[in-house]
Backbone as a chain_set.jsonl record, in Angstrom:
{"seq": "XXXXXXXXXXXXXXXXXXXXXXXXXXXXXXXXXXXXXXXXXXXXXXXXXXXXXXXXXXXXXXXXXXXXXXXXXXXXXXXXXXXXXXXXXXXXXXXXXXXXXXXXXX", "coords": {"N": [[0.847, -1.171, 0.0], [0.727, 2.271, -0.966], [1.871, 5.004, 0.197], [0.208, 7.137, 0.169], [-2.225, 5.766, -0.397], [-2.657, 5.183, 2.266], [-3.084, 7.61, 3.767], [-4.994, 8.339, 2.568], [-6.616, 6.72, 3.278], [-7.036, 6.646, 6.154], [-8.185, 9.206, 6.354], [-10.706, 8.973, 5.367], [-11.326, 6.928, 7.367], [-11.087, 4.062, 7.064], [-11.504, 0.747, 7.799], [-8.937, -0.264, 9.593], [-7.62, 1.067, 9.309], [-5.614, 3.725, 10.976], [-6.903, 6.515, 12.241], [-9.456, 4.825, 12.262], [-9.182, 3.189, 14.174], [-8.881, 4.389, 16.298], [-10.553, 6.397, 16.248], [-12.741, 5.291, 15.774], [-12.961, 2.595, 16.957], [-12.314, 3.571, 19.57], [-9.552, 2.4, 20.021], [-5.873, 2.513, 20.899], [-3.821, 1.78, 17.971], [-1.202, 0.307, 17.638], [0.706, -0.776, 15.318], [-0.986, 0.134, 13.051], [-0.523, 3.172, 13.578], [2.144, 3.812, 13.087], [2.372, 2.817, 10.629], [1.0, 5.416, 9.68], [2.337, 7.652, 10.569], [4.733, 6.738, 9.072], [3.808, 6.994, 6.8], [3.628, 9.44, 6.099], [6.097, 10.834, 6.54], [7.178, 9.707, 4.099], [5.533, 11.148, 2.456], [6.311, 13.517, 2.224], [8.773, 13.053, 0.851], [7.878, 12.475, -1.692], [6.791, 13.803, -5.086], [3.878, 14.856, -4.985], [0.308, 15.764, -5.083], [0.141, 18.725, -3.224], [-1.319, 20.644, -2.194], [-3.63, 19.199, -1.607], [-2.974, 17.133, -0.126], [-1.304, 18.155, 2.3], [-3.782, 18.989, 3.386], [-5.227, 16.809, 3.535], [-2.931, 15.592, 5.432], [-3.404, 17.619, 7.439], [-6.036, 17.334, 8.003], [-6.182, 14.669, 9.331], [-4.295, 14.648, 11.703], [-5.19, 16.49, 13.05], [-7.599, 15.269, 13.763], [-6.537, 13.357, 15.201], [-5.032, 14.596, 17.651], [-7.98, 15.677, 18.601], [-9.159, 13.091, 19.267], [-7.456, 12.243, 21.409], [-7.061, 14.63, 23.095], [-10.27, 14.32, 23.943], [-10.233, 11.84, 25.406], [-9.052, 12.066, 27.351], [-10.607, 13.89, 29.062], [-12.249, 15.318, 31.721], [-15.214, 14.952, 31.586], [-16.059, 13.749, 29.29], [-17.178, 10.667, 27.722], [-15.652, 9.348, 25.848], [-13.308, 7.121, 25.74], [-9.847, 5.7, 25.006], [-8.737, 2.797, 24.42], [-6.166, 0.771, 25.022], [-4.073, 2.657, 25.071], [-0.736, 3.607, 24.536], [1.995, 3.913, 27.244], [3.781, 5.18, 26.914], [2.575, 7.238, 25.11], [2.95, 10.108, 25.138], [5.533, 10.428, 24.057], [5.041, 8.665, 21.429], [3.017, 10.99, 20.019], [4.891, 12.477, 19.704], [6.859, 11.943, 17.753], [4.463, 11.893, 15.918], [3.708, 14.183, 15.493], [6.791, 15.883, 14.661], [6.681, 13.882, 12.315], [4.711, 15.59, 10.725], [5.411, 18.044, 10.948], [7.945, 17.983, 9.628], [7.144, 17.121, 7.215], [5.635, 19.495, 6.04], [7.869, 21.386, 6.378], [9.595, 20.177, 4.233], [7.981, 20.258, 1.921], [6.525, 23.104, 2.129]], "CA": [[0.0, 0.0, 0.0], [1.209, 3.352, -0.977], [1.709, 6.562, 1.615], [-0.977, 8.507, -0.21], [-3.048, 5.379, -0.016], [-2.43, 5.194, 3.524], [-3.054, 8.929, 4.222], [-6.534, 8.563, 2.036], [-7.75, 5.169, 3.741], [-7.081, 7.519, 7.815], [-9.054, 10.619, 6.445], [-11.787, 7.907, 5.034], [-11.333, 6.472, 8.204], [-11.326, 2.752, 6.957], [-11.263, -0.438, 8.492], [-7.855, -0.958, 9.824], [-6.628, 2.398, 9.623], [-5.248, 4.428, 12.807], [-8.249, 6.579, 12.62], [-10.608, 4.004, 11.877], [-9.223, 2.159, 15.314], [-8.837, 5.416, 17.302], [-12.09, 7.748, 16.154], [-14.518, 4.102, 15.606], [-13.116, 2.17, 17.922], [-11.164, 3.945, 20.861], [-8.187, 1.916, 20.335], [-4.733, 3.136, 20.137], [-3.216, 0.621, 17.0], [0.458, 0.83, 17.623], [1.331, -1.012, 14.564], [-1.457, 1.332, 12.369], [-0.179, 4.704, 14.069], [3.335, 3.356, 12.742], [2.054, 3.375, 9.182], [0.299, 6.649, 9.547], [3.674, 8.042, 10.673], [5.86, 6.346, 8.096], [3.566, 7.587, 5.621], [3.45, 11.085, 6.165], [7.391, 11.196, 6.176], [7.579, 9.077, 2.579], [5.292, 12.052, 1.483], [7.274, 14.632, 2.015], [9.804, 13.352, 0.122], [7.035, 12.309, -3.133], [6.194, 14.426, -5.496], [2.873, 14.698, -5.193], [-0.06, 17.01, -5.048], [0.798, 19.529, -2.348], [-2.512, 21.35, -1.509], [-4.425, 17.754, -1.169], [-1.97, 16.195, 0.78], [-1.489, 18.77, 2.96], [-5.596, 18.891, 3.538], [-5.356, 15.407, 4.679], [-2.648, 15.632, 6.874], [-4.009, 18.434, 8.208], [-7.296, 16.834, 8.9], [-5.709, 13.178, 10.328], [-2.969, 15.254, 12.525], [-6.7, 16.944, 13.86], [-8.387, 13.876, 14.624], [-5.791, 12.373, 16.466], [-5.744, 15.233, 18.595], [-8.821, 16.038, 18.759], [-9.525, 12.494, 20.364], [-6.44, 12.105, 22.612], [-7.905, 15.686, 24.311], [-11.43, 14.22, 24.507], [-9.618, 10.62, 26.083], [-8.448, 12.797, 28.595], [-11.147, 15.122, 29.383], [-13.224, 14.164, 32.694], [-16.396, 15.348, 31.627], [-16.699, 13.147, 27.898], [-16.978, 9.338, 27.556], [-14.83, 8.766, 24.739], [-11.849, 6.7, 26.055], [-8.918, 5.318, 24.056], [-8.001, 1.466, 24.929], [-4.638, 0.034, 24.421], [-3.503, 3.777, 24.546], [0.541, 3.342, 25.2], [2.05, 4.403, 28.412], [4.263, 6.337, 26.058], [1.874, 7.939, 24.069], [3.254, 11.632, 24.635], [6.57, 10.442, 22.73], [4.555, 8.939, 19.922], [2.705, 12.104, 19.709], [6.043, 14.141, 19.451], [6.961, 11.501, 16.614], [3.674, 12.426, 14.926], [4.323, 16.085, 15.545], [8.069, 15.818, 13.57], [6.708, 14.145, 10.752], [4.345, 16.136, 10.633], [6.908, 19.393, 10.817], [8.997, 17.29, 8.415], [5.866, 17.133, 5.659], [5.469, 20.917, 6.293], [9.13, 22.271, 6.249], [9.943, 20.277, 3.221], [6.849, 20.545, 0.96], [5.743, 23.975, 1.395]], "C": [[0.894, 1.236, 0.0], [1.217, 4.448, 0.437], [0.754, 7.083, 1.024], [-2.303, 7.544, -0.103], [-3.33, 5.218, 1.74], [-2.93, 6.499, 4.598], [-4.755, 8.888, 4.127], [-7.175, 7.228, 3.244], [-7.514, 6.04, 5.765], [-8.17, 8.763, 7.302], [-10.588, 9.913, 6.061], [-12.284, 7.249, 6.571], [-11.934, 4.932, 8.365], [-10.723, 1.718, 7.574], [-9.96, -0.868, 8.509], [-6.598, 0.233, 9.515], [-5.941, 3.378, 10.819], [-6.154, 4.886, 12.901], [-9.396, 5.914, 13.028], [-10.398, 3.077, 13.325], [-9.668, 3.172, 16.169], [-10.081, 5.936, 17.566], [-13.441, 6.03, 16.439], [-14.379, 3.238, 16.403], [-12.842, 2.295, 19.441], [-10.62, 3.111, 20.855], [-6.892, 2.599, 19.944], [-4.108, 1.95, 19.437], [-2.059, 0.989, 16.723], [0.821, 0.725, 16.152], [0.528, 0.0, 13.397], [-0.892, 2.774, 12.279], [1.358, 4.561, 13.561], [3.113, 3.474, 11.169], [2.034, 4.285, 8.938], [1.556, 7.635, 9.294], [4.524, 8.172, 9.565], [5.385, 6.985, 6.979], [3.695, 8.85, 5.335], [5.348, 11.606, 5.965], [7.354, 10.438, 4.538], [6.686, 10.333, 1.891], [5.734, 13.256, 1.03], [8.06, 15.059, 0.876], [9.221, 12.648, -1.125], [6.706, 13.908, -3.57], [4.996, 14.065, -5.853], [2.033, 15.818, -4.933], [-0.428, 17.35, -3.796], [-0.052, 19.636, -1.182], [-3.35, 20.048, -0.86], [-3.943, 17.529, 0.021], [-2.432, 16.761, 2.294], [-2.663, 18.809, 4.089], [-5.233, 17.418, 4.526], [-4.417, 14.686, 5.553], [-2.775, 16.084, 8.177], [-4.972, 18.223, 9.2], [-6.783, 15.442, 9.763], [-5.323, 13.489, 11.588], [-4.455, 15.603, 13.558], [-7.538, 16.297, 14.427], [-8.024, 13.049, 15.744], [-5.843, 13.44, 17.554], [-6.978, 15.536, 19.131], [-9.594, 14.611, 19.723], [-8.612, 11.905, 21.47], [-7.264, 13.147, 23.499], [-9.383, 14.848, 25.237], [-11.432, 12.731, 25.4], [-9.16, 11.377, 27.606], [-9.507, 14.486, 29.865], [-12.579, 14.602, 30.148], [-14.773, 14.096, 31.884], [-17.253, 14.667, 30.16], [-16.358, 11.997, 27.972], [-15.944, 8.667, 26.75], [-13.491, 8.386, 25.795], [-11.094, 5.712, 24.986], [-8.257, 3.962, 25.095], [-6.806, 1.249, 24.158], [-4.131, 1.365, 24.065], [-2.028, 3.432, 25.366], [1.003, 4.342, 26.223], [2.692, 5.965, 27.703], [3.368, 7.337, 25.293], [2.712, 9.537, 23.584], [4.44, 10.905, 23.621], [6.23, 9.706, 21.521], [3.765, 9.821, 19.075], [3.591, 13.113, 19.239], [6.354, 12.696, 18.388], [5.692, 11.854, 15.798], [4.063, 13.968, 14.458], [5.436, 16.294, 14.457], [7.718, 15.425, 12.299], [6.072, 14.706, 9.672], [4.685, 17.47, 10.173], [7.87, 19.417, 9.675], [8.273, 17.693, 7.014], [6.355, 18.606, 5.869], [6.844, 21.418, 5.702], [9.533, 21.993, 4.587], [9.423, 20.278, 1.929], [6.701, 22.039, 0.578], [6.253, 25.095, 1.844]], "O": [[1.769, 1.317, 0.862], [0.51, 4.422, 1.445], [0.284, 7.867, 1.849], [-3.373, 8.078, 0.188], [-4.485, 5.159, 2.162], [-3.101, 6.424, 5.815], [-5.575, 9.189, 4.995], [-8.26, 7.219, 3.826], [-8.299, 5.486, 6.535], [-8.986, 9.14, 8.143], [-11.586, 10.44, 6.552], [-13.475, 7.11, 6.85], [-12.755, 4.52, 9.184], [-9.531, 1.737, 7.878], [-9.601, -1.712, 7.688], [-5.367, 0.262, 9.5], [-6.606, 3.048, 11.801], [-6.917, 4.22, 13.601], [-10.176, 6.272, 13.911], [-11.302, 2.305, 13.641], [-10.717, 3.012, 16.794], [-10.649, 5.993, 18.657], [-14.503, 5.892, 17.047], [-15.429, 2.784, 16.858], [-13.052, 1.448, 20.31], [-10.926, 2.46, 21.854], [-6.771, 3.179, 18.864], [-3.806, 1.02, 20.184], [-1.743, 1.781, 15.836], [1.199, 1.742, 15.572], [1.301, 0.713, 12.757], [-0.794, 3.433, 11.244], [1.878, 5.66, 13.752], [3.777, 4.308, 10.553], [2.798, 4.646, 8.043], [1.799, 8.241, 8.25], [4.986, 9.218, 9.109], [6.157, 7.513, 6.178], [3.885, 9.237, 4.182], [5.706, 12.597, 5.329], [7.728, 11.317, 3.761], [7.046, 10.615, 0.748], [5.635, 13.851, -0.043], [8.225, 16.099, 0.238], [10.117, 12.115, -1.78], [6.466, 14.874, -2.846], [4.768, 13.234, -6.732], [2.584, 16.863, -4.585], [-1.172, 16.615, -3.146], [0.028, 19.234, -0.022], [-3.64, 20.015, 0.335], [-4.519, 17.742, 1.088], [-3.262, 16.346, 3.103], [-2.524, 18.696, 5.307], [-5.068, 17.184, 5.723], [-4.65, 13.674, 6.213], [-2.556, 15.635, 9.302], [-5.052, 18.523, 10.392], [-7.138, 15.352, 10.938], [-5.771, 12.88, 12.56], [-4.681, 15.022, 14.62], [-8.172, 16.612, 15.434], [-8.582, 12.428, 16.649], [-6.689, 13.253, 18.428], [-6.971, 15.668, 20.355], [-10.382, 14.832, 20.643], [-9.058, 11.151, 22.335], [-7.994, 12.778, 24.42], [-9.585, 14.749, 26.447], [-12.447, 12.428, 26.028], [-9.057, 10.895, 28.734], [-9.267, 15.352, 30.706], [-13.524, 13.94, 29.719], [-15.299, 12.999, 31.691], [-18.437, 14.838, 29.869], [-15.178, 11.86, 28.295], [-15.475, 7.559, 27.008], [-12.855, 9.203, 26.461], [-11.752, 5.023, 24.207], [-7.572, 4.055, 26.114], [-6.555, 1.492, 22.978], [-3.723, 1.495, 22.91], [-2.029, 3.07, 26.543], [0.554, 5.488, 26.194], [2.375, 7.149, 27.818], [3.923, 8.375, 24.935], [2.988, 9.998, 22.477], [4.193, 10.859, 22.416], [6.923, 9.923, 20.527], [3.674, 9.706, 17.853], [3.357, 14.164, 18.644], [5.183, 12.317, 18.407], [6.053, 12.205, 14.675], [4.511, 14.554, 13.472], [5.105, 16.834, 13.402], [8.061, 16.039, 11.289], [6.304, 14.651, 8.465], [4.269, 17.938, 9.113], [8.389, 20.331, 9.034], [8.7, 18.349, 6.064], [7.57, 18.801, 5.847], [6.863, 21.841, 4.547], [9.743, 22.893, 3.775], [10.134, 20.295, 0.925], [6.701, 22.451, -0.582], [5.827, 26.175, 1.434]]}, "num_chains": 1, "name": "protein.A"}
């Protein structure tokens, strides 16, 4: 599977994607969130189209935050199983390749 398929099948949020464990099922999927990752650095360094991309790293990068906060926030149900003890330092690896896409794309 490609990085851009990889990027599209998390913003889709299909079966067996990091989203698709995180947002549909509250799980954190180490070995998924490891794709997600890997992919977003292999896009950097593709030429591919920019503005898209961008868009749907934008929105993935947003989701994952958006339910780590609400995993952590007394007052909303949503909890995240099998979330790693580590999490903050695979969050600061999302973050970088995240930074990475960014710095050397645009």
């Amino acid at each position: 599977m490609s990085a851009k398929d990889i990027l599209i099948d998390n913003v889709e949020m299909k079966n067996g994607s990091f989203l698709h464990y995180l947002h549909n099922k509250s799980e954190f999927n180490n070995n998924a969130f490891k794709k997600l990752y890997a992919a977003i650095r292999v896009l950097a360094d593709e030429e591919v189209d920019i503005s898209r991309t961008a868009q749907n790293i934008n929105y993935v990068y947003g989701q994952i935050l958006k339910c780590l906060l609400f995993h952590f926030d007394k007052n909303d149900e949503f909890k995240i199983s099998n979330l790693p003890e580590n999490y903050s330092k695979l969050v600061s690896y999302l973050d970088n390749s995240v930074e990475y896409y960014f710095k050397t794309r645009i």
